[in-house]
TINUPA-925493 format. One record per residue: residue in three letters; x, y, z of N, C-alpha, C in turn. Coordinates in steps of 0.1 Angstrom, whole numbers, plus 5000, padded with zeros to 4 digits. Layout:
REM TINUPA-925493
AlaXYZXYZXYZ...
REM end
This chain:
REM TINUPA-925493
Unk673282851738673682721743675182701742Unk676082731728677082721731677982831740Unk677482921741678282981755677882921769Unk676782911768676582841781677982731783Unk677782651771678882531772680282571774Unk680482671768681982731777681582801788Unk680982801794681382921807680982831818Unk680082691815679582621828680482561830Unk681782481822682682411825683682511836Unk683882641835685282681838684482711856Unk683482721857682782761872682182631877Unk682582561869681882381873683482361884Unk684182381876685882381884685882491896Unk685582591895684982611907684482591920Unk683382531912682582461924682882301927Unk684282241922684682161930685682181936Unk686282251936687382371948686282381958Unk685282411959684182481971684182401979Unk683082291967683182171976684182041983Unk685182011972686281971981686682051999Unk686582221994687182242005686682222020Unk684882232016683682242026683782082027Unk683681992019683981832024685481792029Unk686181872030687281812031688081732027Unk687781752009688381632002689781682001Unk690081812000691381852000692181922012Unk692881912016693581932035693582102027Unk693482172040694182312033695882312033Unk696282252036697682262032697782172014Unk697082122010697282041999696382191989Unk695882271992695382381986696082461984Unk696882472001697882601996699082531988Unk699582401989700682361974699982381959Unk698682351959698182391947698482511944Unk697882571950698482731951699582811945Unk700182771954701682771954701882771936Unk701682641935702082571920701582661911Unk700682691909700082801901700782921903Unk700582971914701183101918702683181912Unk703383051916704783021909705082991901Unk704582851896705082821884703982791869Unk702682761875702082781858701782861856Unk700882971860700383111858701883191852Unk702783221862703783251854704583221838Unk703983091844704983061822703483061812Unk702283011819701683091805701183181801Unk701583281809701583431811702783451799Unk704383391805705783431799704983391782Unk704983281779704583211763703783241757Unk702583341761701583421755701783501754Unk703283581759703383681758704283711744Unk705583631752706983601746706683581732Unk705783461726705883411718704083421711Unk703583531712702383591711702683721698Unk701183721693701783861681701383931685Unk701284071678701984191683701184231688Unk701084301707699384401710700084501712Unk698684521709698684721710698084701723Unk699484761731699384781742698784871750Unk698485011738698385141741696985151744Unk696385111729694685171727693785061737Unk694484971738693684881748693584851762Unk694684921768695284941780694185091782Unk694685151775693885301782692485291782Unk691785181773690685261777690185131788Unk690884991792690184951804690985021816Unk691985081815692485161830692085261834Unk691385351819690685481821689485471831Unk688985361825687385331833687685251844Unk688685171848688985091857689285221867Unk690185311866690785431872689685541878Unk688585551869687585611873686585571881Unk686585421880685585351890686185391905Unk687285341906688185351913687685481922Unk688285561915688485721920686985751926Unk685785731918684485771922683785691933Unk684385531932683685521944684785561959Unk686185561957686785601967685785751973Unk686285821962685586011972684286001972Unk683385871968681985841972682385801985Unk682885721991682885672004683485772011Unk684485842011684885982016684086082019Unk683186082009682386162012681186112023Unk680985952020679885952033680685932044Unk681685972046682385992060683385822066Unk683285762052683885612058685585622061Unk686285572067687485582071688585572054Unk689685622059690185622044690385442034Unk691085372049690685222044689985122040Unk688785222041687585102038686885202027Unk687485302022687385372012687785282000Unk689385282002690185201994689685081992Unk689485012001688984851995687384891991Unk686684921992685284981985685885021969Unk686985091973687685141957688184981948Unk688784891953688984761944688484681947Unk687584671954686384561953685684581940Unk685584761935684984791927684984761912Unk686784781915687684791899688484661899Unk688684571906689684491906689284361903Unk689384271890688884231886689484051887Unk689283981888689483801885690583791873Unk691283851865691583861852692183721849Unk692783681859693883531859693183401858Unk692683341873692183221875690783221864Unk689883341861688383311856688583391843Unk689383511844689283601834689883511818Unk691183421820691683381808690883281806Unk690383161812689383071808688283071803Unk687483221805686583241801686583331786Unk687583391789687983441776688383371766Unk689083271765689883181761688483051754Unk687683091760686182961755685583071749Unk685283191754684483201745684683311736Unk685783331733686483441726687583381712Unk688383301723688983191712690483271714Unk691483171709692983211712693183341705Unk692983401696693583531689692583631698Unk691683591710691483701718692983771729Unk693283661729694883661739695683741745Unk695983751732697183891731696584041738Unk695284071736694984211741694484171756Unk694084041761694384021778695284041779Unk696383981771697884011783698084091785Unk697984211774697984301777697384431789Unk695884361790695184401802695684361818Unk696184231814696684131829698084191834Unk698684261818700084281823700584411834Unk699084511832699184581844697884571852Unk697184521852696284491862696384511878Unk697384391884697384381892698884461897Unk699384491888700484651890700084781898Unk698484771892698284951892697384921906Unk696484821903695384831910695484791924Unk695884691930696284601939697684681947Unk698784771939699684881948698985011950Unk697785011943697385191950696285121960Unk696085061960695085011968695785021987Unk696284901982696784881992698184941993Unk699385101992699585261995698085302003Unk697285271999695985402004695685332017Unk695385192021695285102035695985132038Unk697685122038698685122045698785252051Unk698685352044698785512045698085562058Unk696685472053695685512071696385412080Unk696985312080697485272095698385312094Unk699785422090700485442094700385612099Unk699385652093698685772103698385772117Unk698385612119697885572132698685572143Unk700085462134701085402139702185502137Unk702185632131703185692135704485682123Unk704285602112704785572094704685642088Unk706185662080706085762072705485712057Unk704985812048704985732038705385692027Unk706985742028707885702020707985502025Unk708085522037708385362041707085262038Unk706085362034704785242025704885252015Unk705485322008705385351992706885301986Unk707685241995708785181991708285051994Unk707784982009706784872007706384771998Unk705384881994704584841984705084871968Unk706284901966707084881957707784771956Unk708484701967709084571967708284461965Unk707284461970705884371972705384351955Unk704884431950704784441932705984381928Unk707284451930708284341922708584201923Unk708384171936708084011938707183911937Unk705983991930704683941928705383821915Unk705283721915705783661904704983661893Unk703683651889702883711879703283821873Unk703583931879704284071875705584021871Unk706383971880707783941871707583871861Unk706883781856706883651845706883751833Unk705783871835705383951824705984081824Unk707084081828707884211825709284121820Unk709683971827710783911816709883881805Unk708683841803708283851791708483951778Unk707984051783708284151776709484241771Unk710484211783711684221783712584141767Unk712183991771712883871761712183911746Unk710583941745709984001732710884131727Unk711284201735711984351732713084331724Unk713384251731715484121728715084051709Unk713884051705713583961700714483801698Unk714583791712714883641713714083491712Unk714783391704713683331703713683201714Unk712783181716712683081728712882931728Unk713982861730714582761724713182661728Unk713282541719711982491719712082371730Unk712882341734712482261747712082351762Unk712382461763711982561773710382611771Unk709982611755708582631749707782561758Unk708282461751707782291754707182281771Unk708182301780708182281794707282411798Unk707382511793706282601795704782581798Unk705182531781703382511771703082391780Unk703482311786703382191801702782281810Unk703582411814703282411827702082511828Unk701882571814700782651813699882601811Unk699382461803698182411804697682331819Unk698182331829698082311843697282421850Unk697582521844697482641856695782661857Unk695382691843693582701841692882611853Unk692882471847692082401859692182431873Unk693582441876694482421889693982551900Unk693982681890693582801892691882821895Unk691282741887689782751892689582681904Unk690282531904689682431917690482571933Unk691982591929692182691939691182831942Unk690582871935689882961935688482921946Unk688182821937686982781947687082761964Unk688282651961688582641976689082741987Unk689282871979690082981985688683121986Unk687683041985686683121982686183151998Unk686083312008686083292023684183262025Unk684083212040682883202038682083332039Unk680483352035680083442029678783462043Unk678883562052677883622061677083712059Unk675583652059674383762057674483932060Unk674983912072675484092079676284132069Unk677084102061678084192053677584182042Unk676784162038675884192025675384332023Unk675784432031675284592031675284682024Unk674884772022674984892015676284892006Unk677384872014678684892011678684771998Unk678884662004678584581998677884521982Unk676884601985676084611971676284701962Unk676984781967677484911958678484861948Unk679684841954681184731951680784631942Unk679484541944678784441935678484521923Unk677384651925676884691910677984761903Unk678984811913680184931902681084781898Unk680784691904682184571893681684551879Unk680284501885679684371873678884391862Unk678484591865677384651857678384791855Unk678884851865678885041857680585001852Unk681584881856682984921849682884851837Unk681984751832681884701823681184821812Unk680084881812679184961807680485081803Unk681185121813681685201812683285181802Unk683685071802684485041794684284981780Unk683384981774682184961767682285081757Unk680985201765681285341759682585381759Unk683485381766685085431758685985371745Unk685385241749686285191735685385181722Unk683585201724683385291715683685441712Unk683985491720684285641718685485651713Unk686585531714688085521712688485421699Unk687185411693686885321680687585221684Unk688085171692688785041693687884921682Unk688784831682688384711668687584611676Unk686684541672685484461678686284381688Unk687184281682687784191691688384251705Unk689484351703689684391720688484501726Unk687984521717686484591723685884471735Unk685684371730684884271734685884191749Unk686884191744688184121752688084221768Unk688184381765688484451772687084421783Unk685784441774684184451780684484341791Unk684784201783684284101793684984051805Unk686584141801687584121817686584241828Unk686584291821685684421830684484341841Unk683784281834682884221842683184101849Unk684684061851685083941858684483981872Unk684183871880683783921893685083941905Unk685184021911686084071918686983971926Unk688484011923689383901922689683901935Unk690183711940690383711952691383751962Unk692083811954692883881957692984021965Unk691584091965691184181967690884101984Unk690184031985689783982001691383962009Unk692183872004693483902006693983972013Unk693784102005694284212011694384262022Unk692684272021691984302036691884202046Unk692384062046691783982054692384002069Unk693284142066694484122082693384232089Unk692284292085691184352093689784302091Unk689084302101687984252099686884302092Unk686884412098686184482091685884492073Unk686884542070687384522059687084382053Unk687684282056687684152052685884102052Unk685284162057684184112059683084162042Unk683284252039682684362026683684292015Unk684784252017685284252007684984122004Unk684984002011684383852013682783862004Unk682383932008680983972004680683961986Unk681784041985681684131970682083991963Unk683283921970683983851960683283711957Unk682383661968682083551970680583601958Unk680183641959678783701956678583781940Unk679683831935680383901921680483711917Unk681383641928681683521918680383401913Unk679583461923678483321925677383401909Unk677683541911676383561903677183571888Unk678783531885679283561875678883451863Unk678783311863677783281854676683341843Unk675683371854674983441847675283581841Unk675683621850675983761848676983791830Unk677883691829678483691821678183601806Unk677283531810676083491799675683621795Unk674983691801674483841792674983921788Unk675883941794676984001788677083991773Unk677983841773678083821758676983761750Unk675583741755674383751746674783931741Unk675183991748674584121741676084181732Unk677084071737678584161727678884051711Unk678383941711677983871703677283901689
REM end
């Protein structure tokens, strides 16, 4: 029961993003300033304050073994879809529908309830390259097949999607983060202050955005493809990062930290990607809407069984 009581609040927020957006309590322009707000400026600073002003992670043993398994999911379902003859870009999004995980809007709140603050430090660590690794090979590998098409080299996608990463402002917040920790500078306490403000905004702000940013969800694209993407997110990257960080003796707490980002349900960010093809956009809608609807539960068992 008391998990339940953390985990129904943070997808209760959720599901009033859904429904505002389906009633029209919120304009989508008043979504995307939400957005925006988060995007730019809370997620960023309490990203920077958890970082900056966070003790010490081991960035090494906990990083390798969710990117090991994250990287392998990756890889296996890509030359799985290759191999059934699917085009190379709907390989790739089949490949991060698979591994690419919620870690931000669902991943920290849920971790954060039911793990408790000194779980922290080894997310950031997980968040700090998350959407670095996963989200630029991803989308190099989309780009790569339309510019086979279009006649692009692929130095001019792989510089692209280099600029694109550095402007990601989540990725910048957490590399001056880390930068300012390196400096061991300390962070004068009215800039704390305005932070620790803007980061207690982001959680809520980030769920109700989520919901409302959730695309709608069509019977036909529930397929094969589909349900694959669903079982390699929520069952084999979890399982699988699990057995490595037993095999890597990792310590209970980032054991547990790493398991349960693993089974976030596939971030919206991933539909994003794909939403400039249809095709594409349609599987990946699928995974994300359907990973999110069943993450509740899904993530109840989870930690009935890491508990």
């Amino acid at each position: 029961m008391q998990l339940l009581t953390a985990i129904l609040p943070v997808f209760a927020l959720v599901l009033i993003g859904w429904v505002s957006q389906r009633r029209q309590l919120l304009t989508p322009a008043a979504f995307h300033g939400l957005r925006d707000i988060v995007y730019f400026l809370a997620m960023p600073a309490l990203l920077f304050i958890a970082i900056a002003e966070g003790p010490a992670l081991d960035l090494v043993a906990i990083t390798s073994v969710y990117f090991a398994a994250c990287l392998s999911i990756f890889a296996g379902a890509f030359v799985l879809a290759r191999l059934l003859r699917l085009p190379q870009a709907r390989a790739a999004m089949l490949a991060l529908n698979a591994s690419y995980g919620n870690t931000v809007m669902v991943g920290i709140p849920v971790v954060l309830a039911t793990l408790g603050q000194d779980a922290l430090p080894p997310l950031m660590a997980i968040i700090a390259l998350h959407a670095a690794i996963l989200l630029p090979l991803a989308g190099t590998l989309i780009a790569m097949d339309g510019a086979k098409r279009n006649g692009r080299s692929a130095l001019t996608v792989l510089a692209g999607t280099g600029v694109a990463t550095l402007r990601n402002p989540i990725i910048a917040a957490i590399a001056i983060a880390f930068i300012w920790r390196g400096l061991h500078a300390p962070t004068p306490k009215p800039m704390a202050e305005l932070l620790s403000m803007l980061g207690a905004c982001s959680t809520p702000l980030a769920l109700i955005c989520l919901g409302g940013s959730l695309p709608p969800l069509h019977a036909r694209a529930l397929d094969a493809e589909a349900a694959a993407g669903i079982v390699l997110k929520i069952v084999l990257l979890p399982a699988l990062v699990w057995a490595l960080g037993r095999w890597a003796d990792l310590p209970i707490l980032p054991l547990r930290v790493a398991v349960l980002v693993a089974a976030m349900p596939t971030g919206a960010n991933a539909f994003l990607l794909a939403r400039k093809d249809e095709s594409l956009a349609e599987v990946s809608a699928a995974t994300v809407v359907t990973t999110t609807m069943l993450a509740p539960l899904s993530l109840w068992i989870l930690l009935q069984l890491l508990m």
